[in-house]
N, C-alpha and C positions, 0 to 999 in steps of 0.2 A: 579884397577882404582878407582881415589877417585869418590862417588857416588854423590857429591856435583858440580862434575865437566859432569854431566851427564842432560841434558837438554832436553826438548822435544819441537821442531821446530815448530808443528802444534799448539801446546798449547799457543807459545810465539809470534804465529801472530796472534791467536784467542784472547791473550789476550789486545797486543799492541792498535789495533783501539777502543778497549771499554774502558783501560787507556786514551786515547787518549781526545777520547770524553766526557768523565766524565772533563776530565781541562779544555776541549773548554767549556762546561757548565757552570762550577763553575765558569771558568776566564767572561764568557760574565754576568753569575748572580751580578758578586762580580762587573763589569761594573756597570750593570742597576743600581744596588745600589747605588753607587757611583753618578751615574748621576742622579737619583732620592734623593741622598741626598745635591748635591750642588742646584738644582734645589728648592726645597722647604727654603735651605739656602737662597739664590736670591731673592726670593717672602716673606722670611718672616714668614713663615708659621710653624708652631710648638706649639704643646700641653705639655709645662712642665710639669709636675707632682710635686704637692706640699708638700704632705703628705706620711707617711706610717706608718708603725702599732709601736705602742709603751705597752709595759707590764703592766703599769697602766694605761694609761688612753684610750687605746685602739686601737689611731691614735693619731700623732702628726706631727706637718710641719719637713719637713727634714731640717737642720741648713744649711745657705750659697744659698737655693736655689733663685734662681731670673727670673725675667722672660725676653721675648725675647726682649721686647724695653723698650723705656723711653718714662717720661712726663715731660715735661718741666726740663730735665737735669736730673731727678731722675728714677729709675727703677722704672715701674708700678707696678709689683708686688715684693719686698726680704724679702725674711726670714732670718732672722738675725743668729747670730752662737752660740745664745739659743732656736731656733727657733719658735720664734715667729715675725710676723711682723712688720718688721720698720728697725728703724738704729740701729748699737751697742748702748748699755745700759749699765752703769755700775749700779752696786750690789746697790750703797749710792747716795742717790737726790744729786744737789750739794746743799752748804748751803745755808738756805731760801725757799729754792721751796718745793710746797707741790704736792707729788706723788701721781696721783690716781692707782690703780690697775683695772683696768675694763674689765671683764670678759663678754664672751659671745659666741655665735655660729659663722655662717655665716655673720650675718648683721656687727656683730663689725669686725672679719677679714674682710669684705666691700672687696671682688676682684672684684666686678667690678666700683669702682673709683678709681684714685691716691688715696695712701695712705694720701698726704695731703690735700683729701677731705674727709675723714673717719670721722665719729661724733668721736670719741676719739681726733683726733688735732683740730676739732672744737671745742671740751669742753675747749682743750688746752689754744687756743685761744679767745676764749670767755670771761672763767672765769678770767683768770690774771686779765686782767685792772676791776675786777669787784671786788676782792677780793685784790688787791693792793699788788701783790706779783706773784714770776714766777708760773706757773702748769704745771706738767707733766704729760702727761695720758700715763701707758704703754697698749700697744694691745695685752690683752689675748685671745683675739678671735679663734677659730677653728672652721670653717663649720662641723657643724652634730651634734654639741655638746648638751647634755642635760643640766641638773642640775648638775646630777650628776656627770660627766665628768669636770664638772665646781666645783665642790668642792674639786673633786682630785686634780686640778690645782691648787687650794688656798691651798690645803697643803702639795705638795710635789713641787710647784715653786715658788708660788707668793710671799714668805715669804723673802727668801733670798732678794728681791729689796726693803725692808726697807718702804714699801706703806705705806702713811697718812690716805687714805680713800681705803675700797675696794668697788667697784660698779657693780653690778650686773644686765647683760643685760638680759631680760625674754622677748625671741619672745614666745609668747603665743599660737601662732598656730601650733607649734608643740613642745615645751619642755615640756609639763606637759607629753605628751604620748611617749616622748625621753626616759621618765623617769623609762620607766616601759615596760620589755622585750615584753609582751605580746600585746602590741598596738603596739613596735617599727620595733618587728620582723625581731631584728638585733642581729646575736651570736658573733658579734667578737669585741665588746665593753663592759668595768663593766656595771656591775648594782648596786643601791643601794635596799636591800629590810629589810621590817623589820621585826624581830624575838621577841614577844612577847613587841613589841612596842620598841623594842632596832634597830638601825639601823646599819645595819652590810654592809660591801661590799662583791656584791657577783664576785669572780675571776675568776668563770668556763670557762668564756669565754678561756681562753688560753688556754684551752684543746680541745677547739672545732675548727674543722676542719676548719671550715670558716674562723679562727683567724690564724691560723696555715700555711693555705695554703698561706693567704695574706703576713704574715710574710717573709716566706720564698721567693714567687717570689718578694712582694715589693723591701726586700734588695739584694737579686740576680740579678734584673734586672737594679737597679733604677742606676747602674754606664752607663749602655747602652741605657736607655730611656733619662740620665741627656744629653747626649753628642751626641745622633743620630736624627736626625728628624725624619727619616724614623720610626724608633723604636716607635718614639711619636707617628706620626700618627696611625699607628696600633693599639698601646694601645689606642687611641683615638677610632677609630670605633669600637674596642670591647666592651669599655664601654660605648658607646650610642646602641649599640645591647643589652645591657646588662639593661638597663635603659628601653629599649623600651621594654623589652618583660615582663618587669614587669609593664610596662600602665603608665609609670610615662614623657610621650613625652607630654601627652595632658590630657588637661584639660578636665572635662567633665561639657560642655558648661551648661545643664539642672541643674544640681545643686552647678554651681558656685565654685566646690573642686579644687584648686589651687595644682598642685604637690608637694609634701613636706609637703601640711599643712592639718589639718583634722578641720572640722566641726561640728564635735562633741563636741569640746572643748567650743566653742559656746553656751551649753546647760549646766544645773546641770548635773551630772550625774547621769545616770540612769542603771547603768549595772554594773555587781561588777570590769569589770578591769578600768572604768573610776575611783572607787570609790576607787579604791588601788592607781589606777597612781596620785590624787589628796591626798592620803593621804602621800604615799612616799615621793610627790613633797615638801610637805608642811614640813617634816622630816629633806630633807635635805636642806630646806631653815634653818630651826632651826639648824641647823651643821652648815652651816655658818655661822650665827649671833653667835655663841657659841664658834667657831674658830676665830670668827675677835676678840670675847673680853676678849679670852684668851691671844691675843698677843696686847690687849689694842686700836685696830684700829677700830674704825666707820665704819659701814656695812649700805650699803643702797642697794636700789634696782629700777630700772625702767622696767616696760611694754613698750615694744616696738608696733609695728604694725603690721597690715598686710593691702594687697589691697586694699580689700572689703571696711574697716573702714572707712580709707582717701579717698574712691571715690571721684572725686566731683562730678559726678553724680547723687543728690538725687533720680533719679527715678530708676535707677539700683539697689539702695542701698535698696530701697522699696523692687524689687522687690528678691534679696537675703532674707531681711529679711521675706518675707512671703514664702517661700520654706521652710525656714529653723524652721518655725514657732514660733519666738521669737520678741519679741517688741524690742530689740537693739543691738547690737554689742557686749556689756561691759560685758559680766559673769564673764568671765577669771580676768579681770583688775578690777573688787568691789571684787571679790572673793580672789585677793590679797592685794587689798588694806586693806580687814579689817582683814587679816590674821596679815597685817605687823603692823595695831593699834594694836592688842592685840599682839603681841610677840615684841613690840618696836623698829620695823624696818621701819624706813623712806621708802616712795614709791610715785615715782614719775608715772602717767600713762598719755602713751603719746598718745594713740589713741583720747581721746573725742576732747583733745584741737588742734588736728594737724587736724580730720576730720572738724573741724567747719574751719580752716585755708585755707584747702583744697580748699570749697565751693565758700570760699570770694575769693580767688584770681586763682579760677582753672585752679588749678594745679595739677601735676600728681607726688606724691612722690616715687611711686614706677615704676620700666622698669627692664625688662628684656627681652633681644634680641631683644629690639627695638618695645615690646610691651609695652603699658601704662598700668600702672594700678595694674599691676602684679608682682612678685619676690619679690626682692629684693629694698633695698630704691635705687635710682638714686640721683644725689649728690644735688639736691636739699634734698630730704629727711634725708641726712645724716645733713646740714646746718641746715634744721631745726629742726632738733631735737635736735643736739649740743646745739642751741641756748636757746630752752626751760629747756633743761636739767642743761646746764649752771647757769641760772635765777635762778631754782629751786637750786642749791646746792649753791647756792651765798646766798640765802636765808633761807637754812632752817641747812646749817652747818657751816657757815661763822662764827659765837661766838664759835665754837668749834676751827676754825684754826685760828683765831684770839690769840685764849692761846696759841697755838702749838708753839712749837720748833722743830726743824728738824729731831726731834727722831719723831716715830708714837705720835698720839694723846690720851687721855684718852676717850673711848666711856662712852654715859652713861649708 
C-alpha cells in the first residue's frame, strides 16, 4: 500500500479546527485593517513620510512624494522627481532670469507653510520687480541639515541647475553644533572634520549601524508606509515614542532650551567641542566660498532666527537673557558676520532687524503647533524675511547681475 495514501483520522480533525481558526483570524485581522484603513482615508488622516537615507548626504527627500491635501489648488507639501521641494525644474534658467540656489535645513524646506509662502518664492517675488528681471529661487532645503550636509549638496546637485547666486541659510541655533558629531550625537549622517587643518569628509557613518538599519527599513518599507495609512500611523506613534524618550516633547520652561536648538551657541565658547564645532563651521563655510568661485558663481550668506530673538516680549527677552548670563542675543550672527568680512562673504543677519520689527508691530514670527513664539517661522516670518533678505541682495549684488548674462556670474 502506497504510504502517502495512509492518513491518520485523529491528527486531521485535531488539525482541521486550528487551520480553521488561524483564517477566521487572519481573514477578521486583514477586516479590521481594511476598515481601519478606509476609515483614516475618510477623515483624512495620515503621516507621509518625506525622507530617507541617502550615501552622501546622509538623508534625502524621496523623489515624487506629496502630501495628503492641497492649498489653494497646489499640493501643501511635493518633492519633486529630484527631490527637492517644489515643482519640476529643468537643468538651464530659461533666458534672462537669474537663479538663486539656496541652501538650508528645516526653515527653508518651511513644511509647515504652502510652498508658496516659503521665504525662497518670497525672495522670488520680491526681488524681480526690484532687480528689473525674472528670479528663480530653487528649494535646497532639507530638515536636520548642517553645514556640512549643505556643502555636499552644492557639490554633488546644485551645480547641474546652472545657479547665478548660491545662498546660504545659517539657522544658528543649531547648525554650528549640526556640524560636529560630538554635540550632534547623530551616527547616520557625514561629517566634516579637519586633519592637520585640511578638511576632509568623514564617511564612517555608512558603516554604522544606525545608518544601516535606517537604510535598510526606510526603503523596504517606504512602498507600504507611501500607500497605507494604517502603516503611517504606526510609524507615526513610534517616532514620537522615539522623540519623547529622548526629552525632546518639552521644552524646559526654567532655562528657555527650545527642542532642536542649544543655548550654548549663545556664548563664546568655552569648552574644546564648542571650539572645534566653531572652527569646523567656519572650514566649511570656506569650502563653499572656494566652490562657488571655482565655478565663478557669487556666494553669500544669511543668519536666520530663532524664538527667543524676535520675541516681542521685551520682558521675556530680559529675562532669557539674564539666565543665560549675556548682554544680547547676537554672538552667533557678529561672530559670522566678521568671519564673512574677512574671507569676502557677503552676510546678511536677520535677527537684530526682525527683533526690533517684532516689538513695533507685535508680532509673533515664529509657531509651532499653534504655539507663538517657538519652532519654526510661521508665514509671516517667512514674508518677512523674504522681504529684507530681498532688499539686501537687490542692494548689495544688483551691479554684479546687472553684468550678468544667463551663464553664472563672475564673483569677486
Amino acid at each position: 500500500m502506497d504510504n502517502r495514501e495512509t492518513k491518520n483520522p485523529r491528527r486531521q480533525r485535531r488539525l482541521s479546527p486550528l487551520v480553521g481558526n488561524l483564517l477566521l483570524a487572519g481573514a477578521a485581522l486583514l477586516g479590521s485593517l481594511l476598515i481601519c484603513e478606509l476609515v483614516l482615508r475618510v477623515m483624512f488622516i495620515g503621516f507621509p513620510v518625506y525622507v530617507w537615507t541617502h550615501p552622501v548626504r546622509g538623508v534625502e527627500h524621496i523623489p515624487g512624494m506629496r502630501s495628503l491635501h492641497k492649498y489653494e489648488g497646489h499640493w501643501w507639501i511635493e518633492i519633486n522627481s529630484d527631490g527637492w521641494r517644489g515643482p519640476e525644474t529643468s537643468l538651464q534658467p530659461a533666458p534672462g532670469t537669474l537663479r538663486i540656489a539656496l541652501l538650508g535645513d528645516s526653515f527653508i524646506e518651511a513644511f509647515e507653510v504652502p510652498f508658496e509662502q516659503t521665504v525662497g518664492e518670497v525672495i522670488e517675488r520680491q526681488l524681480s520687480p526690484l532687480l528689473k528681471r525674472p528670479v528663480e529661487v530653487l528649494n535646497f532645503g532639507i530638515g536636520g541639515y548642517g553645514t556640512s550636509q549643505e556643502l555636499l549638496t552644492l557639490q554633488h546637485d546644485v551645480w547641474k541647475y546652472s545657479p547665478h547666486l548660491v545662498l546660504l541659510a545659517i539657522t544658528t541655533g543649531n547648525d554650528i553644533s549640526d556640524n560636529y558629531r560630538p554635540l550632534k550625537r547623530n551616527n547616520y549622517v557625514p561629517y566634516h572634520l579637519l586633519h592637520d587643518s585640511v578638511l576632509v569628509v568623514d564617511t564612517s557613518f555608512l558603516q554604522a549601524r544606525g545608518y544601516r538599519s535606517r537604510a535598510f527599513w526606510s526603503h523596504a518599507l517606504q512602498p507600504l508606509i507611501e500607500h497605507s495609512r494604517v502603516a503611517q500611523v504606526i510609524n507615526r506613534v513610534r517616532h514620537l515614542k522615539r522623540k519623547e524618550a529622548r526629552g525632546e516633547e518639552h521644552a524646559e520652561e526654567t532655562t528657555m532650551e527650545e527642542p532642536g536648538l542649544s543655548n550654548d551657541v549663545q556664548l563664546p565658547p568655552s569648552t574644546p567641542q564648542w571650539r572645534e564645532a566653531w572652527r569646523v563651521t567656519e572650514a566649511v563655510l570656506r569650502a563653499m566660498r572656494d566652490e562657488c568661485r571655482r565655478k565663478n558663481t557669487p556666494f553669500a550668506m544669511v543668519t536666520l532666527t530663532r524664538g527667543i530673538q524676535v520675541w516681542p516680549s521685551p520682558e521675556k527677552k530680559e529675562r532669557f537673557l539674564r539666565q543665560l548670563g549675556v548682554k544680547d542675543f547676537y554672538y552667533p550672527e557678529r561672530r559670522l558676520e566678521a568671519f564673512g568680512n574677512r574671507e569676502g562673504i557677503p552676510v546678511l543677519t536677520l535677527a537684530p532687524r526682525m527683533a526690533e520689527m517684532a516689538v513695533e508691530r507685535h508680532v509673533y514670527y515664529h509657531a509651532e503647533h499653534g504655539v507663538l513664539g517657538i519652532g519654526h517661522w510661521a508665514k509671516q516670518g517667512h514674508q518677512t524675511a523674504g522681504e529684507l533678505i530681498s532688499s539686501w541682495l537687490a542692494g548689495e549684488l544688483a551691479n554684479k547681475w546687472r553684468e550678468a548674462s544667463p551663464s553664472p556670474v563672475t564673483a569677486r
